[in-house]
C-alpha positions, 0 to 999 in steps of 0.5 A, spaced: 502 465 480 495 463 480 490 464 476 483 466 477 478 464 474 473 470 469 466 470 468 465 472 461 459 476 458 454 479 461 446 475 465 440 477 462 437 482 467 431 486 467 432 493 464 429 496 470 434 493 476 440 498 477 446 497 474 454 499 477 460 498 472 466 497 476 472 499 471 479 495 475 479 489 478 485 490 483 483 490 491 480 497 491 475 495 485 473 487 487 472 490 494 467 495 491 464 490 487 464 485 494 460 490 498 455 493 493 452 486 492 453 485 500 450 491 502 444 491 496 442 483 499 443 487 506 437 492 503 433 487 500 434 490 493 436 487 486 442 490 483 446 488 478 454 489 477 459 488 472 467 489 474 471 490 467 479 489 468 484 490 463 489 485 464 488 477 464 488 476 472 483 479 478 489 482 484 492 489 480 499 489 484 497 483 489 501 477 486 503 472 491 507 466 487 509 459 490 516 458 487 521 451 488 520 445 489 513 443 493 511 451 492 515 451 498 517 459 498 511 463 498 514 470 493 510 476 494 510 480 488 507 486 490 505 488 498 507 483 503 502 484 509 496 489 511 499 495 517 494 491 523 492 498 526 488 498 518 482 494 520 478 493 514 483 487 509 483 484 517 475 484 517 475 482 508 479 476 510 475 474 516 468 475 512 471 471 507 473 465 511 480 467 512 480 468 519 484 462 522 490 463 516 491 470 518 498 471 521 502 477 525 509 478 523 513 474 527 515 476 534 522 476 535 526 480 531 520 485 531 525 491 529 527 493 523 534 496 521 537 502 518 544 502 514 550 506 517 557 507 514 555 500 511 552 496 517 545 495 519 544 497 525 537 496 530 532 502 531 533 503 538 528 500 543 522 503 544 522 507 538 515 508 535 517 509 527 521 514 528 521 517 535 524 514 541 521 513 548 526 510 552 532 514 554 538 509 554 537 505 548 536 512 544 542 515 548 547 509 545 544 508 538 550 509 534 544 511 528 545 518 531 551 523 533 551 526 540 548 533 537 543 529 532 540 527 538 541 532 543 536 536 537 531 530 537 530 531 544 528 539 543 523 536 540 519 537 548 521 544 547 518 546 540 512 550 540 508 547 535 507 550 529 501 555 529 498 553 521 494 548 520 495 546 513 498 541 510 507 541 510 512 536 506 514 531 511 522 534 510 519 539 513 516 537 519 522 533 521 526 538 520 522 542 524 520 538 531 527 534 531 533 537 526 537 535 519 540 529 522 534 525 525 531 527 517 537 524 513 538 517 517 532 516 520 526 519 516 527 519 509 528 512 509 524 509 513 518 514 513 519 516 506 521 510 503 514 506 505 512 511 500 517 511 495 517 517 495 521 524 496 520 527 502 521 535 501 514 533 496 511 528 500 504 530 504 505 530 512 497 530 512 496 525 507 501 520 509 503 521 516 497 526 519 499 522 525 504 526 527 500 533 526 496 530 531 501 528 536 504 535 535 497 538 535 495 535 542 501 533 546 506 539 544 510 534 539 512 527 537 516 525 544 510 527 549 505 524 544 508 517 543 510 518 550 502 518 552 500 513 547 505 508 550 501 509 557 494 509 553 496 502 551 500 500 558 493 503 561 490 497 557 494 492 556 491 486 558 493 479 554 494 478 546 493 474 542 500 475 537 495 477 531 493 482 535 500 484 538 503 484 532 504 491 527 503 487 520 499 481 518 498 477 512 495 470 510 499 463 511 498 463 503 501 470 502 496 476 501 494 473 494 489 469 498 485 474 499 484 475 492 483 469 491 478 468 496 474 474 494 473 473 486 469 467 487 464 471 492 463 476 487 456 476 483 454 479 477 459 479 472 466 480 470 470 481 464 477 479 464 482 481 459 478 486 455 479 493 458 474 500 457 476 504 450 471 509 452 467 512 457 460 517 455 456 520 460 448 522 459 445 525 464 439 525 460 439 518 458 436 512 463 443 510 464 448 515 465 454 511 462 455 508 457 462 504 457 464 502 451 469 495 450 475 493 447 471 487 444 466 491 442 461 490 447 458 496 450 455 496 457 450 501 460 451 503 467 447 508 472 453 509 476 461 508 475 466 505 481 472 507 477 477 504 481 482 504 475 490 508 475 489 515 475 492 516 468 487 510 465 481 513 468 484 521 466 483 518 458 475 515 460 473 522 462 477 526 458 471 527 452 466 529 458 470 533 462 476 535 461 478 538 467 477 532 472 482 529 466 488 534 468 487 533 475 487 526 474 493 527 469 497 532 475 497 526 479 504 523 479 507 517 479 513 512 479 515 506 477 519 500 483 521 493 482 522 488 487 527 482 487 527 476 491 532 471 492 533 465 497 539 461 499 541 457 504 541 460 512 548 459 511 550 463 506 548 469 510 555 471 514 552 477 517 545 475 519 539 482 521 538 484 529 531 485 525 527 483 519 529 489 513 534 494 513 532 501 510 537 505 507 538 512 507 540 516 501 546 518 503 549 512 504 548 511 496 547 505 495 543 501 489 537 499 493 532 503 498 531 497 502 530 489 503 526 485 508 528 477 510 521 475 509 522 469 512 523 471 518 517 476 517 513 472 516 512 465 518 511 459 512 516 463 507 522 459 506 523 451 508 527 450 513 535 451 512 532 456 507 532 464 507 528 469 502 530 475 502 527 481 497 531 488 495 527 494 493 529 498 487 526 504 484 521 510 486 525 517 487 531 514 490 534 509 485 530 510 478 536 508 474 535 501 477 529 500 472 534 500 466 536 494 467 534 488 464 532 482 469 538 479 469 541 485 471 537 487 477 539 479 479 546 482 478 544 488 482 541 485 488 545 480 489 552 484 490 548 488 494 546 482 499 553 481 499 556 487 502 551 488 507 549 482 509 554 478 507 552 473 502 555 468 499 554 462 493 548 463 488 541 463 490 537 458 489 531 462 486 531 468 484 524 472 481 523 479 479 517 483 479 516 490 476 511 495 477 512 501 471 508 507 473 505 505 479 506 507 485 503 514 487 506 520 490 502 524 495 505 531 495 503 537 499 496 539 498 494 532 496 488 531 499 485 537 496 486 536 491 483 529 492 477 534 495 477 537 488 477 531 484 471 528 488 468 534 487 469 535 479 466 528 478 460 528 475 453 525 478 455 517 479 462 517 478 465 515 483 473 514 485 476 508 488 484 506 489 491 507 491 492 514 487 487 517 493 486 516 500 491 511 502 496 507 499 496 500 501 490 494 502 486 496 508 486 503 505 484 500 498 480 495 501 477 501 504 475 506 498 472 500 494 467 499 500 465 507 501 464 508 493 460 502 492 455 505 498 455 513 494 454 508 488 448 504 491 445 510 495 445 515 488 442 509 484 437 507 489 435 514 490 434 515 484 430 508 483 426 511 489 422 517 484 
């Protein structure tokens, strides 16, 4: 893991410039930092900044580890890739200097499997997530009954559904395509991307897609028929970055990280996190941040980018009701275990880079990724790592056990569905506790709500609103950076 230099203390700036404290230095709160200072040099203006982060380390839940001999396997510890469609972590990278180490998930196999009757088995050709737009691939895949796709064909003929408002996505699969198309397919690739459960998980906030597909083209079969003209109608020679649905850097999504702390200006505080947060309207600063060390800093505005349940106990003292709401937002906790063994150690190699797993089947993992054949420059030659999934709503009493026992775990897994033999040459844990967001029905109203309980220049950035993953994070960080810099300078302007 690297470790990324802090800057500790605070410049000397006059009293008159404005200042933004940025609270978590995870993506979403080191973005916002980033594009503060980059919008202000843009403006011609001077503002200061300090980003105040808890633990030792800049990144939150990026953590990319060089492990082995020579560094050689690039383990990620949290996301290993940014969805491509996403622009805004592509465009940081490049802004950053990292345009030449970007890379797409490889070509081939570029599928993922779904587990039945205790097999892996590839998603049919020319499906878009979960929806097929090739009749004979779809007609022989043995992930589905006869009936169950007979249902998922009805999905040309149902009406779309007349309210506008947000569904589970349970729900709306149940709905357009039936039970079974829910249980194999849609519950562990769409729900699992989530961890989460699909009978309380958003549809608007997680897949809102699919409510435009219906919306427009009658249902999801015509809507990602339609795409798929859309893009033949534009095809035209990639590149195989833009070709390819995931992207990450040659380094590991930890590159980025370590490439953005050295561009941040103004300060930043490690190791030392907010013990309490006042809010002034009729003081020249607003805020007044109060720090675990003792120091106390003023700030006109505040980008709050810290997980919901810290930022819930900072505003709790001067309202109480955006701290309940924050509090409502639920979370749950996951781990991830990577292994790696020689090549052939794998009896039963994957058509496709990662299995999903349906409930139903009952296994002790929810998923796993070869990441070598993801991604290139994961693994030496000869060699494979492959990571398990474990936690969320599907297999919480994993997390009960120690490392050793999750190694233990994941490995017998490996072997009765891949078929891997001996001991792995590296093994690494990574555990995320209470980190990972559920979007539930009715989540971004709620977020509408929060945003609007926030008081004057307290602004909401991170995974827990808009978005899960990095572009998204990469996203927020930004726009709250442009709220905070529009309401200090407008004020600066009277």
């Amino acid at each position: 893991m690297t470790e990324l230099p802090a800057r500790q203390g605070l410049d000397a700036t006059s009293q008159d410039t404005p200042h933004i404290a940025i609270v978590g230095g995870g993506i979403a709160g080191m973005s916002a930092a980033y594009y503060l200072q980059r919008a202000a040099h843009a403006a011609g203006l001077e503002v200061r900044t300090t980003l105040i982060e808890r633990d030792v380390r800049l990144g939150g839940k990026i953590v990319t580890e060089r492990l082995g001999e020579g560094g050689q396997f690039v383990v990620e510890g949290g996301p290993d890739s940014f969805v491509a469609q996403k622009p805004w972590a592509v465009e940081l990278a490049r802004e950053l200097g990292l345009g030449d180490e970007l890379i797409g998930s490889n070509p081939l196999p570029r599928t993922t499997c779904v587990l039945h009757r205790g097999r892996p088995h590839p998603l049919p050709e020319g499906t878009q997530l979960i929806v097929p737009t090739r009749l004979l691939p779809f007609a022989r895949t043995p992930l589905l009954s006869p009936l169950g796709k007979l249902r998922v064909a009805l999905d040309l003929v149902i009406p779309p559904r007349a309210a506008d408002g947000d569904e589970s996505l349970a729900e709306f699969i149940r709905r357009r395509m039936g039970a079974e198309a829910l249980d194999r397919l849609a519950e562990p690739l769409l729900a699992g991307i989530h961890n989460a459960d699909c009978e309380r998980q958003s549809l608007l906030a997680t897949f809102p897609r699919f409510r435009d597909m219906e919306r427009r083209h009658g249902g999801l079969i015509r809507g990602a028929l339609a795409a798929r003209r859309e893009r033949e109608r534009r095809s035209s020679p990639q590149s195989p970055l833009a070709a390819a649905p995931f992207v990450t850097l040659r380094g590991g999504v930890g590159a980025l990280v370590e490439a953005l702390a050295p561009r941040l200006e103004g300060d930043v505080i490690t190791g030392c996190g907010v013990r309490r947060l006042e809010h002034d309207p009729t003081a020249a600063r607003a805020y007044r941040l109060h720090l675990d060390d003792g120091r106390a800093i003023e700030a006109d505005a505040v980008v709050m980018a810290a997980p919901a349940s810290v930022a819930a106990g900072l505003v709790a003292p001067f309202q109480p009701e955006l701290a309940a709401a924050l509090r409502a937002i639920r979370f749950v906790s996951t781990a991830t275990i990577s292994l790696a063994y020689p090549r052939e150690a794998i009896r039963r190699p994957l058509d496709g880079y990662g299995v999903v797993i349906p409930r139903r089947e009952r296994r002790r993992i929810n998923a796993l990724t070869v990441s070598s054949d993801k991604f290139r420059h994961r693994a030496p030659e000869g060699y494979a790592l492959v990571r398990a999934f474990v936690g969320g709503s599907r297999t919480p009493e994993a997390l009960e056990l120690d490392d050793e026992g999750l190694v233990a775990l994941a490995r017998d897994e490996l072997r009765q569905i891949l078929g891997v033999e001996g001991e792995p040459v590296l093994a690494r844990v990574y555990r995320w506790l209470n980190a990972n967001p559920q979007y539930e029905v009715g989540h971004l109203e709620r977020v509408d709500r929060l945003e609007a309980l926030c008081p004057p220049g307290l602004h909401l950035a991170g995974c827990a609103y808009r978005g899960v993953g990095i572009p998204d994070c990469v996203r927020q960080g930004r726009e709250a950076a442009e709220r905070a810099l529009a309401l200090v300078m407008g004020r600066a302007a009277v």
